[in-house]
C-alpha positions in Angstrom: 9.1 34.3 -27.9 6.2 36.6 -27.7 4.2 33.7 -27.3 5.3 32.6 -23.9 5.0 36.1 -22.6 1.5 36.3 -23.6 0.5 32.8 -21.9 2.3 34.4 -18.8 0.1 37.6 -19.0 -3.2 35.7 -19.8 -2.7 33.6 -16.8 -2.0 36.0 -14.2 -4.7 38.6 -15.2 -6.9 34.9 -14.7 -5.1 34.3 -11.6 -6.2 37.9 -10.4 -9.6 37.7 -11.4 -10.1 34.3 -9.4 -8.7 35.7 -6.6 -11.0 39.1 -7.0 -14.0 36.7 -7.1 -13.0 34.5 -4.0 -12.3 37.4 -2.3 -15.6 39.4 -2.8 -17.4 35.9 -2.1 -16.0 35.4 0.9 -15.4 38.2 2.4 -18.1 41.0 1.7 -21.7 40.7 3.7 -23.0 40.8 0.2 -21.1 38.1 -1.7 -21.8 36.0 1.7 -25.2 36.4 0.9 -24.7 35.4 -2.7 -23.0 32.1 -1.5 -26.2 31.6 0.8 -28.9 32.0 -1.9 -26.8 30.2 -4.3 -26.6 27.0 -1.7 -30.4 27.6 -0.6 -31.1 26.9 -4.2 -28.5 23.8 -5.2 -29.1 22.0 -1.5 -32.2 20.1 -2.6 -30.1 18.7 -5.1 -27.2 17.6 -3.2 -28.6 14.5 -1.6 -29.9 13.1 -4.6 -26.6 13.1 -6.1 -24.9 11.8 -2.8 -27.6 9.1 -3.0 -26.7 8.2 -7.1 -22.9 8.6 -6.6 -23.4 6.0 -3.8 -25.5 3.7 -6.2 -22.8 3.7 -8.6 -20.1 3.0 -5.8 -22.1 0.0 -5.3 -22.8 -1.0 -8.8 -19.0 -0.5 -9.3 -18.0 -3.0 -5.9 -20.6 -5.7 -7.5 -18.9 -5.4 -10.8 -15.6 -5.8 -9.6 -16.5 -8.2 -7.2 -17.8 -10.4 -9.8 -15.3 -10.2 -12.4 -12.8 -11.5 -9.2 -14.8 -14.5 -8.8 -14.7 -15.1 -12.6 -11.1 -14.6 -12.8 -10.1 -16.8 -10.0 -12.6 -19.4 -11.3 -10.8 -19.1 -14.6 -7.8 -19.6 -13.2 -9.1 -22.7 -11.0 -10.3 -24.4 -14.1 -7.0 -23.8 -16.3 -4.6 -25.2 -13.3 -7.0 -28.4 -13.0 -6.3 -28.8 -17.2 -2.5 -28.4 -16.9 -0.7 -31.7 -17.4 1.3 -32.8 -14.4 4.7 -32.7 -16.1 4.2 -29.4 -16.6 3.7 -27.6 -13.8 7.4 -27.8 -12.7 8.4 -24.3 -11.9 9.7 -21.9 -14.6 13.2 -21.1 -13.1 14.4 -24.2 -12.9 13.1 -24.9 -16.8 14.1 -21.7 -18.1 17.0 -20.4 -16.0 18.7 -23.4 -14.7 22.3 -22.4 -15.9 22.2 -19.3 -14.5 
């Protein structure tokens, strides 16, 4: 039982700090220059991420754009092997005193 209370405790002195963090952040002059200085510093690097995620967007599309052509090829070549009595469709074979 004492366990539960403890997880309750630990997550709202958490929750307060968070919220004493944003707060000082965002609303003192001197955490707003913090946030300033910090972004001067990390906005070089920003673009170049942008510019990888949007490499690996693009790798991703190819990828999935040929593993569709594959799969529909695949299923071109298996529906010309299929025997003509066969490809009668599965309710009637299966289900047909239903």
């Amino acid at each position: 039982m004492c366990n539960s209370q403890n997880k309750t405790g630990i997550s709202f002195v958490i929750g307060a700090l968070v919220g004493a963090g944003a707060s000082f952040f965002l609303s003192t002059k001197k955490g707003k220059k913090y946030v300033k200085e910090a972004w001067k510093k990390v906005e070089p690097y920003v673009d170049d991420v942008r510019d990888e995620i949007d490499g690996a967007r693009v790798k991703g599309m190819d990828a999935i754009d040929d593993i569709l052509t594959s799969a529909k090829d695949f299923a071109e070549d298996v529906e010309e092997k299929v025997p003509g009595n066969i490809k009668k469709p599965l309710k009637r074979t299966f289900f047909k005193g239903v």
